[in-house]
KEVEXFI-574672 format. One line per field, with one value per atom (N, C-alpha, C, O): y, z, x; atom name; residue number from 0. Coordinates in steps of 0.2 Angstrom, whole numbers. Example, Ala and Ser with C-alpha at 12.3 -4.5 7.8 and 13.67 -1.06 7.14 Angstrom:
% residues 2
c2 -28 / -22 / -16 / -17 / -11 / -5 / 0 / 6
c3 39 / 39 / 39 / 42 / 35 / 36 / 39 / 40
c1 66 / 62 / 66 / 71 / 64 / 68 / 64 / 67
site N / CA / C / O / N / CA / C / O
pos 0 / 0 / 0 / 0 / 1 / 1 / 1 / 1
//
This chain:
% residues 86
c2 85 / 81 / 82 / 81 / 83 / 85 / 77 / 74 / 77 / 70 / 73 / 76 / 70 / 71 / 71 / 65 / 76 / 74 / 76 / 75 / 79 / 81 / 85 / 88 / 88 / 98 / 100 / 97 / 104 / 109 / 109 / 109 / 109 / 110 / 118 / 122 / 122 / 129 / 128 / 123 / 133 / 133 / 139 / 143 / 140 / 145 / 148 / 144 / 152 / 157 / 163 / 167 / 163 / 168 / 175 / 174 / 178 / 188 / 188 / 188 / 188 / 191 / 198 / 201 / 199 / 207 / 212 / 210 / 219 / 221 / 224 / 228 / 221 / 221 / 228 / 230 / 231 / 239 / 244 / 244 / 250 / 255 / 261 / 260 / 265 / 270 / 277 / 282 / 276 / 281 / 275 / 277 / 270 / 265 / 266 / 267 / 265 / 265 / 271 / 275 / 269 / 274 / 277 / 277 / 281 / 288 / 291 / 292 / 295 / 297 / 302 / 306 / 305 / 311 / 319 / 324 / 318 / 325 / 324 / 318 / 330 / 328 / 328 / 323 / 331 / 332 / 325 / 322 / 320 / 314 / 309 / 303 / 312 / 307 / 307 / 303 / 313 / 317 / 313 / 310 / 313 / 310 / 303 / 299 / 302 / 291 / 291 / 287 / 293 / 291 / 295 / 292 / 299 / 302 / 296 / 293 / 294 / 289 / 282 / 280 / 279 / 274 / 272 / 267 / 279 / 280 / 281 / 279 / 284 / 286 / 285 / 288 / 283 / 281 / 290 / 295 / 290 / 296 / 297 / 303 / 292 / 294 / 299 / 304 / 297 / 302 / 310 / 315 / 309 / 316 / 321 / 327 / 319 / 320 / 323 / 326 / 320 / 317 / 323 / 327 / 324 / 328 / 333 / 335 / 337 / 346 / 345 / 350 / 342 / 340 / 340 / 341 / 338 / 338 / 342 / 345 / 343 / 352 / 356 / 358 / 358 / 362 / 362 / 367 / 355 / 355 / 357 / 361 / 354 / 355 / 362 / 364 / 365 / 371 / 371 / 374 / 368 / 369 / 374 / 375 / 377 / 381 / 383 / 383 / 386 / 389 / 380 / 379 / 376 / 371 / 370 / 368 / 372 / 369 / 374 / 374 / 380 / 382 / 381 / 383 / 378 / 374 / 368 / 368 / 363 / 356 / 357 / 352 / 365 / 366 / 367 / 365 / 371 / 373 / 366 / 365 / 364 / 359 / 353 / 348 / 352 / 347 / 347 / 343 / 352 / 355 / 359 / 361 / 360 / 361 / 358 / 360 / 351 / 346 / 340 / 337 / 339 / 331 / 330 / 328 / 333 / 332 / 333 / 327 / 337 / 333 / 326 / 324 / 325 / 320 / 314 / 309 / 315 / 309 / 309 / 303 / 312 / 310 / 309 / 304 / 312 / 308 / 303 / 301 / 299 / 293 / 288 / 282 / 292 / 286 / 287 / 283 / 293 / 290 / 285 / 281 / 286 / 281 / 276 / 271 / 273 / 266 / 263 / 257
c3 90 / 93 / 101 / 103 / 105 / 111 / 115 / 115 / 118 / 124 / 131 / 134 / 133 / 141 / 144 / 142 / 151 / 156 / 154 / 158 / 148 / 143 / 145 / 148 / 145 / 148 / 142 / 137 / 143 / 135 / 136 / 141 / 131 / 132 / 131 / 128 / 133 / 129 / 124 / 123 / 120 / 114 / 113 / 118 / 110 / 109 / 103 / 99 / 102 / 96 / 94 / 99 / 88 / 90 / 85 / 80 / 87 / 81 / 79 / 82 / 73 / 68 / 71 / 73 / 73 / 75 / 67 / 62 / 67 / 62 / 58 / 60 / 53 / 47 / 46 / 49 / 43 / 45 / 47 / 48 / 48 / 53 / 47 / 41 / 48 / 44 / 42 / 38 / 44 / 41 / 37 / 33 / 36 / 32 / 26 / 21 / 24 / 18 / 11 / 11 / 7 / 1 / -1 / 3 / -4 / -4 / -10 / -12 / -12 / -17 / -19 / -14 / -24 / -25 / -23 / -19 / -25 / -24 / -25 / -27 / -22 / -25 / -32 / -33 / -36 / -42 / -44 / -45 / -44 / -46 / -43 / -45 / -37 / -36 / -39 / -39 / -39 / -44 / -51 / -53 / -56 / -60 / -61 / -65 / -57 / -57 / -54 / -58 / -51 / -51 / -55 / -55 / -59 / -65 / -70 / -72 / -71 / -77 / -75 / -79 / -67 / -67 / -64 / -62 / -65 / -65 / -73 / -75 / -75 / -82 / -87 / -92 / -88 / -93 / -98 / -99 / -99 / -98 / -109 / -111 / -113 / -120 / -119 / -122 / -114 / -111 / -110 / -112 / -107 / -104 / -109 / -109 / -113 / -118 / -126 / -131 / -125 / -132 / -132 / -137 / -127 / -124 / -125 / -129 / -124 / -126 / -132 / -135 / -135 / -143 / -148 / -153 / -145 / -149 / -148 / -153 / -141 / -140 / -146 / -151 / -145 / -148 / -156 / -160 / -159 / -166 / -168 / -172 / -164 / -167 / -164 / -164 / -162 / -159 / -151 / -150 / -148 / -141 / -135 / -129 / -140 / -134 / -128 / -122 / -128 / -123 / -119 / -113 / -120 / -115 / -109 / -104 / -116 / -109 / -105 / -101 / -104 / -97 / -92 / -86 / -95 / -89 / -88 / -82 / -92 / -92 / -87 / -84 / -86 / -82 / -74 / -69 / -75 / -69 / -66 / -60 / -68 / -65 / -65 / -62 / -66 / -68 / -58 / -54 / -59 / -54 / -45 / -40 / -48 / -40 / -38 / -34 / -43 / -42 / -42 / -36 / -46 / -48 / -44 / -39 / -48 / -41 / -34 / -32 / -30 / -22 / -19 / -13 / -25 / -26 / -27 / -24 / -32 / -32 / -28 / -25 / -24 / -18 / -14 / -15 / -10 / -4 / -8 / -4 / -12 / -12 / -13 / -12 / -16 / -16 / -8 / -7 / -3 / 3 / 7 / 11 / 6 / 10 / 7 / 10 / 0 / 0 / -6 / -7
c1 -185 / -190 / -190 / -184 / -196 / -196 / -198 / -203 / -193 / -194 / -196 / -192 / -202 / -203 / -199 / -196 / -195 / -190 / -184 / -180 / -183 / -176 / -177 / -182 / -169 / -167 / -165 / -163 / -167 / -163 / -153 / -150 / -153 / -146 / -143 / -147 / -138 / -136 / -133 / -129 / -136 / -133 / -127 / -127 / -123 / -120 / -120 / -121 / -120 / -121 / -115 / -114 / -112 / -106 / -108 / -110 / -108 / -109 / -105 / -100 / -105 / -96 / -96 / -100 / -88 / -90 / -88 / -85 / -92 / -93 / -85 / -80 / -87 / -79 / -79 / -74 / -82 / -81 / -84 / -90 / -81 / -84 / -86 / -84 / -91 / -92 / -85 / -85 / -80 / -73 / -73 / -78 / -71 / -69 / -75 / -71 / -81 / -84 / -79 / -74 / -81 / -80 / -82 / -87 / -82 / -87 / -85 / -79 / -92 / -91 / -87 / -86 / -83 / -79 / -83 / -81 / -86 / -91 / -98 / -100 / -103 / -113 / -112 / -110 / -112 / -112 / -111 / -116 / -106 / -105 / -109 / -110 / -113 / -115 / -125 / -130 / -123 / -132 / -133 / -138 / -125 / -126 / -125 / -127 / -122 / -123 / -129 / -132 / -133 / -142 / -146 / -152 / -145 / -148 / -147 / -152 / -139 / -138 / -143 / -147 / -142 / -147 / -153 / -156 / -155 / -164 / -168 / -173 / -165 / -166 / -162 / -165 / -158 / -154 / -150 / -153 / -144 / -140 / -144 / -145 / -145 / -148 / -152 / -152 / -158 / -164 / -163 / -166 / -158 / -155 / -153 / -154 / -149 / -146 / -151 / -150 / -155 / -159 / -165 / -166 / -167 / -174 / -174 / -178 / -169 / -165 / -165 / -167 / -163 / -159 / -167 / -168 / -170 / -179 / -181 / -184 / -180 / -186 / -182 / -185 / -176 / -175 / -175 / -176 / -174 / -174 / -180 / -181 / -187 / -195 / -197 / -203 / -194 / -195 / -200 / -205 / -197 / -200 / -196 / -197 / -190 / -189 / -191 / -187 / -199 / -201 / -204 / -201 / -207 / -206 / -199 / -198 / -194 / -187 / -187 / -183 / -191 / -190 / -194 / -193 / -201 / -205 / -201 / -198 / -201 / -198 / -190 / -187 / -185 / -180 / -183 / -180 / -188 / -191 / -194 / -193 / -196 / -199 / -194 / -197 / -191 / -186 / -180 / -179 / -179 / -176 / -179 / -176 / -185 / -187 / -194 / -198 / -195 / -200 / -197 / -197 / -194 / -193 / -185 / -184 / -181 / -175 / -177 / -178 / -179 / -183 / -186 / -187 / -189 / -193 / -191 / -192 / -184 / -179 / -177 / -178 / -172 / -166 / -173 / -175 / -176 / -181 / -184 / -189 / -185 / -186 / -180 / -179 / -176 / -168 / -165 / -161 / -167 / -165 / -170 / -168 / -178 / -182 / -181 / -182 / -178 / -176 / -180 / -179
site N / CA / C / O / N / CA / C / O / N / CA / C / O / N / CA / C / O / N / CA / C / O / N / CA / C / O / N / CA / C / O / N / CA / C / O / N / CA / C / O / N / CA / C / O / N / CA / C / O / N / CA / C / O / N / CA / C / O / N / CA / C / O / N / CA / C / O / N / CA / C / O / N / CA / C / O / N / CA / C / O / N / CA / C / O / N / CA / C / O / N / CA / C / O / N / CA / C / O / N / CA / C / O / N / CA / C / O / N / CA / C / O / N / CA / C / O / N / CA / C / O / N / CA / C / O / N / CA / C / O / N / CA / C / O / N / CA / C / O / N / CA / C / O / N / CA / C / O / N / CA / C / O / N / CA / C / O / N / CA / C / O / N / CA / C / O / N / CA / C / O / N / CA / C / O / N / CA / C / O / N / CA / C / O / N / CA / C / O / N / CA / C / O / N / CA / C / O / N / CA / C / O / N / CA / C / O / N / CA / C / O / N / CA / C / O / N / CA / C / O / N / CA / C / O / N / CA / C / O / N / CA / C / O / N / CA / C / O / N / CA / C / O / N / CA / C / O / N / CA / C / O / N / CA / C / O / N / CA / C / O / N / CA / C / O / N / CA / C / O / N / CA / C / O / N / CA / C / O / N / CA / C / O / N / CA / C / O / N / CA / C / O / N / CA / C / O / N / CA / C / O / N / CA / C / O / N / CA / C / O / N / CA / C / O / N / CA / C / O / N / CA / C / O / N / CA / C / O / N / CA / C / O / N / CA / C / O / N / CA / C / O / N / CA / C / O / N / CA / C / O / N / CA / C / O / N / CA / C / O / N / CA / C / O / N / CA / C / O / N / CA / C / O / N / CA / C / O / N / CA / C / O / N / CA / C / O
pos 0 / 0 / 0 / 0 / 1 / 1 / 1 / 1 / 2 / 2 / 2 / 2 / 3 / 3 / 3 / 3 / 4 / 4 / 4 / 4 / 5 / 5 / 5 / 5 / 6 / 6 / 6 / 6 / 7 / 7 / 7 / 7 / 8 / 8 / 8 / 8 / 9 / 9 / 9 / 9 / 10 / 10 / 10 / 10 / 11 / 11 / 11 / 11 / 12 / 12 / 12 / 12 / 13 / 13 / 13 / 13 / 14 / 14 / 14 / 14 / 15 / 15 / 15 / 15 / 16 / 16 / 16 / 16 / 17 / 17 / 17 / 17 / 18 / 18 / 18 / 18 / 19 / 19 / 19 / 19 / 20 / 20 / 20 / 20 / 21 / 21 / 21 / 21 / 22 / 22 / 22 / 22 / 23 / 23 / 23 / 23 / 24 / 24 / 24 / 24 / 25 / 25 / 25 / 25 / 26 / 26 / 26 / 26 / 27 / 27 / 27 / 27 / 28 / 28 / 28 / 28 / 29 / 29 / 29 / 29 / 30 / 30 / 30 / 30 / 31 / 31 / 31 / 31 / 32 / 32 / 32 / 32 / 33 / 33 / 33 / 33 / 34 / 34 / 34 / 34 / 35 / 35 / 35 / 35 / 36 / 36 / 36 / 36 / 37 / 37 / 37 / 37 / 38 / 38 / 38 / 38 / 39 / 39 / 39 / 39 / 40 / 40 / 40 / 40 / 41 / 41 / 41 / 41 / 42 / 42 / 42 / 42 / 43 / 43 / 43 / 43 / 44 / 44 / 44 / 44 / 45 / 45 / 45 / 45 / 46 / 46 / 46 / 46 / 47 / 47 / 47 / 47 / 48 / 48 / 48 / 48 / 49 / 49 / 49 / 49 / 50 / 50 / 50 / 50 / 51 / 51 / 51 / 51 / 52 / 52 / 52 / 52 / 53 / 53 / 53 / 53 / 54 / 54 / 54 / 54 / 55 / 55 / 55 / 55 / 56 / 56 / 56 / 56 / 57 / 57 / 57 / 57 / 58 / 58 / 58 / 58 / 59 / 59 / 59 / 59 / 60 / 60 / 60 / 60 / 61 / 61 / 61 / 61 / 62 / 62 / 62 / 62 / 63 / 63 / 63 / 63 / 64 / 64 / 64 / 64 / 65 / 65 / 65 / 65 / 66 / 66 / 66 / 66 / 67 / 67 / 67 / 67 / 68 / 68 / 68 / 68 / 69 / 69 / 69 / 69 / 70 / 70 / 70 / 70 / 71 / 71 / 71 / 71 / 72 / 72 / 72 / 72 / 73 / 73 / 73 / 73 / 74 / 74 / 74 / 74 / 75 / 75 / 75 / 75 / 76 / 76 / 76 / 76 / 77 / 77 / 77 / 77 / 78 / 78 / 78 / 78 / 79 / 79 / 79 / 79 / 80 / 80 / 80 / 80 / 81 / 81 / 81 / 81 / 82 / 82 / 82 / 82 / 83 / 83 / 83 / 83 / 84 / 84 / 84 / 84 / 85 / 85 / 85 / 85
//
């Protein structure tokens, strides 16, 4: 509540300083590991697994090599640039 003729007082304010530096984070062992922990929690690793195992028992062969083709030089791009814009 503001009173006529009052000063403001200073405030003081403290910044934590920063707990860690970027050498310090964790990091992943290799890309490969870290390709598939976002394969596993974007789509679920049953999926992954399950897809190949259909085409091929119903006879979709020649689909898996559109479904690779595109799997790898559409959709993998498209995932990591949207898992880095956030």
């Amino acid at each position: 509540m503001a009173v006529a003729g009052a000063t403001p007082q200073a405030v003081s304010v403290e910044v934590p300083k920063q707990m860690s530096t970027a050498s310090e984070r964790p990091k992943w062992g290799s890309r490969g590991q870290f390709i598939m922990v976002l394969m596993g929690y974007a789509i679920g690793l049953g999926n992954i697994w399950r897809f190949p195992y259909m085409c091929g028992k119903y006879g979709g062969g020649a689909f898996m090599l559109a479904y690779l083709f595109s799997l790898f030089c559409i959709a993998a791009p498209l995932f990591v640039c949207e898992t880095v814009l956030g």
